[in-house]
N, C-alpha and C positions, 0 to 999 in steps of 0.2 A: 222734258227737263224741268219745265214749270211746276208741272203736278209733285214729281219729284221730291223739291225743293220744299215747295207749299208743306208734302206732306212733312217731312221734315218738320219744318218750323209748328207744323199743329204739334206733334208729336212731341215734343219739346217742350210747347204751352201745356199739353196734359201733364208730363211730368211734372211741370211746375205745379199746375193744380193738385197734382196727388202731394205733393210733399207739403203744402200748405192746406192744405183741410187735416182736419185731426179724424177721420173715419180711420184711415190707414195706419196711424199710431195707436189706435185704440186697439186693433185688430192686433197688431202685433205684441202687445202689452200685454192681452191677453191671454195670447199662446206662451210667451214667457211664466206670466205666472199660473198658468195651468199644469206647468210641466214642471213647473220647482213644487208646489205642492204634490205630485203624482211621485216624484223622488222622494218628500218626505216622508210618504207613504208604504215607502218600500223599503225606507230603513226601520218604518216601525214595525211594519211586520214579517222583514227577513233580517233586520240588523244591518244590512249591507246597503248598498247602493250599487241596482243594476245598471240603471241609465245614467247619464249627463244629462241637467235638464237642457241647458245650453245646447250642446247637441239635437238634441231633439227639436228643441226649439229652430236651430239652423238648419236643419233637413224638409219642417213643415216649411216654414220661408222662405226656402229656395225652390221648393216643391210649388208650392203655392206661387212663387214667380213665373216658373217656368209653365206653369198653367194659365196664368192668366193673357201673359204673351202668346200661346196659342189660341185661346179664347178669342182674345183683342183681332186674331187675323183673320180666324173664320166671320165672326162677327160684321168685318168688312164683305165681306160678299152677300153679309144676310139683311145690315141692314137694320139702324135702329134708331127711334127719336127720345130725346130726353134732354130734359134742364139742369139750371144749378138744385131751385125748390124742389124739382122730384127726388134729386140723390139727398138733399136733407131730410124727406121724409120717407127717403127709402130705410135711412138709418135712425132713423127716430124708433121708426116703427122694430126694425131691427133689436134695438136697447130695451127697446121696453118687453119682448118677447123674451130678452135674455134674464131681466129681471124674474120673469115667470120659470124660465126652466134654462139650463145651460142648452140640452138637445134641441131645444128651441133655436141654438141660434145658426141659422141655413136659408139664406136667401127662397130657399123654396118656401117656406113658411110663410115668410114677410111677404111676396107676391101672393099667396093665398089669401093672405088675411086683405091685403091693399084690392083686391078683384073682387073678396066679396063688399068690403066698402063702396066699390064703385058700383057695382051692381046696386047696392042699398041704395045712393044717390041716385041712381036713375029714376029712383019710382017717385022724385021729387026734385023735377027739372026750374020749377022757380022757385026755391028756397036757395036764398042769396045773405048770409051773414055778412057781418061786418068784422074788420079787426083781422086779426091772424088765425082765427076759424073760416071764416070768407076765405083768405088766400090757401088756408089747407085743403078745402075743398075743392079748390079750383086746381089746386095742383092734382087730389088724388084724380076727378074726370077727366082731367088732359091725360093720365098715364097711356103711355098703350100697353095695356095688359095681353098680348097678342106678342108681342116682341119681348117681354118681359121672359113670360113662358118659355118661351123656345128659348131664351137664356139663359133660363134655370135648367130644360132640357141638357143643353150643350154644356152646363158648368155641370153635370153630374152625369154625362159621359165622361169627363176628365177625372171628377173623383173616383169613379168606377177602375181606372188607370192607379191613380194615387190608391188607394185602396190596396190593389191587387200586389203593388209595385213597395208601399212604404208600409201595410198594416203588419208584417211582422217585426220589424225593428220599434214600431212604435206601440205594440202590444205591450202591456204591463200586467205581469201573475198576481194575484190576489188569493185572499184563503177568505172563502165565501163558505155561508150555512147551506146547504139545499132544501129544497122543501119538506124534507122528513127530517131537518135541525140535524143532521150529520154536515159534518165539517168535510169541504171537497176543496180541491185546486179548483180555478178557472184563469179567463184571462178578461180584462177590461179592454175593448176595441172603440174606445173613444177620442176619435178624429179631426179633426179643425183645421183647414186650410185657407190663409189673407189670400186674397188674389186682387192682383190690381189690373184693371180694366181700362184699356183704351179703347174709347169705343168712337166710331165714323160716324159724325151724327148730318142730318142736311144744313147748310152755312144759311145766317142770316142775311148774311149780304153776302155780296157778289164774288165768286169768286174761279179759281181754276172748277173746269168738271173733271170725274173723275172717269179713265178711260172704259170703266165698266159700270154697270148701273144696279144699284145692289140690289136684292128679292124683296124689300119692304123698304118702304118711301115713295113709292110712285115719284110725281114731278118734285115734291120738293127736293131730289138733288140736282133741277136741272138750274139754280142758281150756286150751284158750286159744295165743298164739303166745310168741315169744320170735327175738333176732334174735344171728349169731355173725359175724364175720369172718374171709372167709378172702382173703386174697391169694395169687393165683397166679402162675405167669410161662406163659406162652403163645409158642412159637417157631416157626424153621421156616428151615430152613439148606439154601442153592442155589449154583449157579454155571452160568452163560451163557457162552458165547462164541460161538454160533449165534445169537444173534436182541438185537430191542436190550429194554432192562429193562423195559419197558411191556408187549410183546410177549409175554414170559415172564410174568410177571406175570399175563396173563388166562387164560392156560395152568393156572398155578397154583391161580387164583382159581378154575377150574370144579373142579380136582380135590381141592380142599380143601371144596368146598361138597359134592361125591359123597361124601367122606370123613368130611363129619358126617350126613350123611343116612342112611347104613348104620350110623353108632354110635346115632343116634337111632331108628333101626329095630328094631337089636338089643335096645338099652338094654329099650327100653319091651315088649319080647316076655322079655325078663328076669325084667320084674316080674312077670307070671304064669306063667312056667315055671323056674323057678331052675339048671337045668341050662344054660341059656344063658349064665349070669353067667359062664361059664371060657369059652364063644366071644365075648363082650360083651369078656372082658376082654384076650385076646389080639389081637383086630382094633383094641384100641386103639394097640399098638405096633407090629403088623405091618403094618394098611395103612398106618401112617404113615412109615414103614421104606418098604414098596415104594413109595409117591408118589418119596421121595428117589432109591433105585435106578431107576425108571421116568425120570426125567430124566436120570440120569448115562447112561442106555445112550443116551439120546436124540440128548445132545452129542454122544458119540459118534461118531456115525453122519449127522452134520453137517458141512457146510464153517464154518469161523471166518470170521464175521463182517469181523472187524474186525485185515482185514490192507491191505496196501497193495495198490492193482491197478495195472496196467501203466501205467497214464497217473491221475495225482493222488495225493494223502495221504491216507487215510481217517481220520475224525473217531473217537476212542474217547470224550472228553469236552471239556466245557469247562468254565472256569474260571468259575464267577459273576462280574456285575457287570467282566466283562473287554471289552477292544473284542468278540471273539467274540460273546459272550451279547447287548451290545446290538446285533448285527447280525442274531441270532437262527440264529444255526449252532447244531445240534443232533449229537446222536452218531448215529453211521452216514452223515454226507453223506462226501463226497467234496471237498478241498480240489484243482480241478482245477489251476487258474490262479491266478496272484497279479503284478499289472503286467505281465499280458500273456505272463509266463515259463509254458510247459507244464511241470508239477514231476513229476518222478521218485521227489527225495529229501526228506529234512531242510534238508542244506547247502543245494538250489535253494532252496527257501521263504525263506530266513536272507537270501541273497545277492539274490534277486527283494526281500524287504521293505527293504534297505539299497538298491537301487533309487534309490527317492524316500521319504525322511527325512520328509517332511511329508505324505503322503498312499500312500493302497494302494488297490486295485482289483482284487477276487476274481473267480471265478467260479467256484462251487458247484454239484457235481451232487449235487439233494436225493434224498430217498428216497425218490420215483418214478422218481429216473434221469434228471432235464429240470434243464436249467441254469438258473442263478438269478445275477444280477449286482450286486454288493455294494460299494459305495465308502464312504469313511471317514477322515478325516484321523488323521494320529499322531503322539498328544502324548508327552512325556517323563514316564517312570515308567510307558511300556503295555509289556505282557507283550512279550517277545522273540516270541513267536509270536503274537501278537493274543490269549493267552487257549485257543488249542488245544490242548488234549493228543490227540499222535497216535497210531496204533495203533504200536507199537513197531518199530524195526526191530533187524535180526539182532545189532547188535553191544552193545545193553542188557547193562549189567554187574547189573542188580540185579534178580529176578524173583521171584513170590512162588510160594507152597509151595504144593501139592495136598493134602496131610496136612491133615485134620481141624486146627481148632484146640482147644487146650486152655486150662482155668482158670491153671494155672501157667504160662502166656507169658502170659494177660491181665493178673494180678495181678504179673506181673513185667514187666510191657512189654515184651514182649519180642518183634520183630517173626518172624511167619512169613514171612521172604522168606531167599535165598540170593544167593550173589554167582557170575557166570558168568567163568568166563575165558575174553576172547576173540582174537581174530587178524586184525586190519586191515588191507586192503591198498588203498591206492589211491599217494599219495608216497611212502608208505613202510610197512611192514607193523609194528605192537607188537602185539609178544605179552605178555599179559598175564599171569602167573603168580598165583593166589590161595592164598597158606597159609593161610587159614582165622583169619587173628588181623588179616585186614585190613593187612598188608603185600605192596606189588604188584613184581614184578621187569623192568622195561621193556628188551627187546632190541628196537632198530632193525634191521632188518634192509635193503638196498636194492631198489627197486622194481623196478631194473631186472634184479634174480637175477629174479623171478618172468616177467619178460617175455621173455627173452633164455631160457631154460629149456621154457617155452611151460605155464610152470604158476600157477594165481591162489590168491594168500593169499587163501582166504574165511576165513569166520566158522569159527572155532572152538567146539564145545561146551566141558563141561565134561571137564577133563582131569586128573588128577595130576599133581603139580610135576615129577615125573621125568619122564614122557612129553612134557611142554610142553618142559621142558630140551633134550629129545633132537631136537623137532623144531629147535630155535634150532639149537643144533649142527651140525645136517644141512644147515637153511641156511646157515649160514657156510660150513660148504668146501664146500659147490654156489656159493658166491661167489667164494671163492678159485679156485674152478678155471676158472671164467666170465673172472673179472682175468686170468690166465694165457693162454686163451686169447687175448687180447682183446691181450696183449702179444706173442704170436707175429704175432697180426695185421701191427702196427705193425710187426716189425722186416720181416718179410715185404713190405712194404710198400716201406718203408726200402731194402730191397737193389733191390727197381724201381725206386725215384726214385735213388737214387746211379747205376747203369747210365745211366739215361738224361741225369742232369746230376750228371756229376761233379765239375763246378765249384761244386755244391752240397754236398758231403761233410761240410764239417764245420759246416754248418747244419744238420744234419739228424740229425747225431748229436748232436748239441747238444739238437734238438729230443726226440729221443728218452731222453737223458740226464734231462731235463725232464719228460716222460712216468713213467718208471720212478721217479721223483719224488715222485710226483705224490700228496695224500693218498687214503687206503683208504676215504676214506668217500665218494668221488668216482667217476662211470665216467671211465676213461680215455678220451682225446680220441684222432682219427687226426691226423698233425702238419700236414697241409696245411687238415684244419676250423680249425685255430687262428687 
């Protein structure tokens, strides 16, 4: 009943400590505004808003609770020593690695980087500073990097869990370039879980024992226990364009469960060999470095998912609580048919659902490839697309960025996406020009230079204003010389039908008077189609 109690009241005091250090508010701040940015993100490049970032936010946090409470239990039977100074420079160390990269920030890192410190301090046992250099040192040689380990082990069995269990709801689609600069769907699997840590540490003074004796500590708990808090943040940054979020995900889930099973392996071979504790602590950053590089080569070496095929619109996402969702379309089917029209494009689906105003009639090829037939009426105020976001096509002005993201674009909102300039041709070809401060320079150019010519305005990458200039240019007088032509025709023309009725002459000059007239933004007519 003692111990009981005891523990209680430790349990209590941790609380208190957690809610009074600012580790735990920083962590949680941070998921806030990670996820308001990821929302603005997705109104910029679908218009709409998938997520709640709130939501989102409240799922990691309670995810993240209920992780660290299992943590905190296993923890007690395994057993760990630590101070107030070490959790300060567990998070020091932590901030300043965020500064360097957002995927930086994962407790396995920080214990990698803090072991090979310690290991560097060993090769220099009397170098004793003075001031708050002296006390940092002295805290990072106290750590036990041996227990550390195996707590990064045990926190990334649990993300392994989180992963498998929250990375679809908190996947977000993106319209990414691939490496041959074609425009694909993918999805960003960028994950971050606060965990607050109760941890059993051995008591300084005297106190109840506990009725079990944990696997590290030796004697120091046989003067009693004592409990500290630490909050950590647990991560784990990806990107898909090969397979859908669920799919990656289990992929993930197995190589993150191999990935604590070897820090758990090492860790506790640590504890009785100490020369381990520098390969303990470098497999904390390294295999988790190679899991990320091991997917990057993977995509790679992948066809993109989530592009358009020859006959239907491929699904990238859908909209919650949209006609879509309650018809139960998922990402990766296939949008074949809609009122019977076979779809190619965008424009078909837009002009197939204007159809019939009052009702639509799909037909979905699901993700075994077998058609599936979907009806639905259509009220006023439903999505333009019933709720679809589609894998993008070629002419998207707005894409997002490959580059790692950073804490100064989070804390600044500031979206990682780019603007494309592009080149349309179907009535008429715009080129788009982009100087970079979001001013666009629109040249029409005529449909009919590209066809008469025997060449098609496609899409344009990304170009500099000069070069986009130079091709407008080159279009214009390949136009000009096209209308010339096109007027020899006519007078050409003109001199056969005069020869042949020349009771017609000044009809016909007249008509051609009319012609050479005639506005430049027009093809010219032959005078007998008139």
């Amino acid at each position: 009943m003692d111990v009981a109690l005891e523990l209680l009241w430790n349990v209590t005091d941790a609380l208190v400590q957690l809610l009074t250090q600012p580790f735990y508010y920083i962590s949680i701040l941070f998921i806030l505004v990670f996820y308001r940015q990821q929302m603005l993100m997705e109104r910029k490049l679908f218009h709409v808003r998938l997520h709640s970032w709130g939501l989102q936010a409240w799922r990691t946090v309670i995810g993240g609770l209920a992780a660290g409470i299992g943590v905190s239990i296993v923890m007690a039977f395994v057993g760990f020593s630590l101070t107030q100074e070490a959790i300060i420079c567990i998070w020091v160390v932590t901030l300043m690695l965020l500064l360097i990269g957002v995927r930086y920030l994962c407790l396995a890192y920080t214990v990698g980087v803090l072991g090979v410190l310690q290991f560097i301090l060993g090769f220099f046992p009397n170098w004793q500073p003075d001031s708050l250099i002296g006390t940092t040192t002295d805290t990072v040689r106290a750590l036990d990097i041996p227990a550390l380990v195996i707590l990064v082990g045990i926190l990334h069995l649990v993300e392994a869990i989180l992963v498998k269990r929250q990375s679809t709801s908190l996947a977000m689609p993106l319209f990414i370039e691939s490496k041959r600069g074609k425009l694909v769907g993918g999805f960003q699997m960028q994950f971050f879980w606060p965990l607050p840590l109760f941890l059993m540490i051995p008591a300084q003074t005297a106190g109840n024992l506990l009725s079990w004796t944990p696997l590290l500590g030796g004697e120091g708990w046989a003067s009693g226990f004592s409990m500290l808090a630490l909050p950590v943040m647990i991560g784990f940054s990806d990107l898909t364009q090969s397979m859908l979020p669920q799919n990656k995900a289990k992929i993930t889930f197995k190589r993150l469960l191999f990935y604590s099973v070897i820090l758990l392996l090492i860790g506790l071979l640590s504890v009785w060999w100490s020369p381990l504790m520098i390969v303990a602590a470098l497999a904390c950053f390294l295999l988790h470095m190679g899991m990320e590089w091991m997917s990057r080569i993977e995509e790679q070496h992948q066809h993109s998912l989530f592009v358009h095929a020859t006959q239907g619109l491929r699904v990238l996402s859908v909209v919650p609580k949209s006609p879509a969702d309650e018809l139960g379309i998922v990402p990766g089917e296939t949008v074949l048919k809609v009122n019977g029209v076979l779809l190619h494009s965008q424009e078909q689906l837009h002009r197939a659902l204007r159809m019939n105003a009052a009702f639509c009639k799909l037909e979905i090829l699901n993700l075994a490839g077998e058609s599936k037939f979907l009806q639905r009426p259509m009220y006023a105020g439903d999505h333009h697309q019933l709720g679809v976001i589609l894998a993008p096509d070629q002419d998207v002005s707005d894409v997002a960025r490959l580059n790692p993201a950073n804490i100064y674009l989070i804390i600044g909102m500031k979206l990682n996406t780019r603007k494309r300039s592009i080149l349309r041709g179907h009535d008429s070809a715009l080129v788009n020009v982009g100087t970079g401060a979001g001013v666009r320079t629109d040249t029409r150019v005529e449909a009919d230079t590209s066809t008469r010519t025997g060449s098609n305005m496609s899409t344009l990458s990304v170009l500099p204003q000069d070069t986009t200039l130079a091709i407008v240019e080159t279009a214009a007088t390949q136009t000009d010389e096209i209308k010339a032509e096109l007027r020899d025709e006519i007078k050409a023309e003109t001199m056969k039908v005069t020869s042949t009725h020349g009771s017609d002459v000044a009809k016909v000059k007249a008509t051609l008077k009319d012609a050479e007239a005639t506005n430049t933004d027009e093809v010219i007519k032959y005078p007998w189609d008139r």
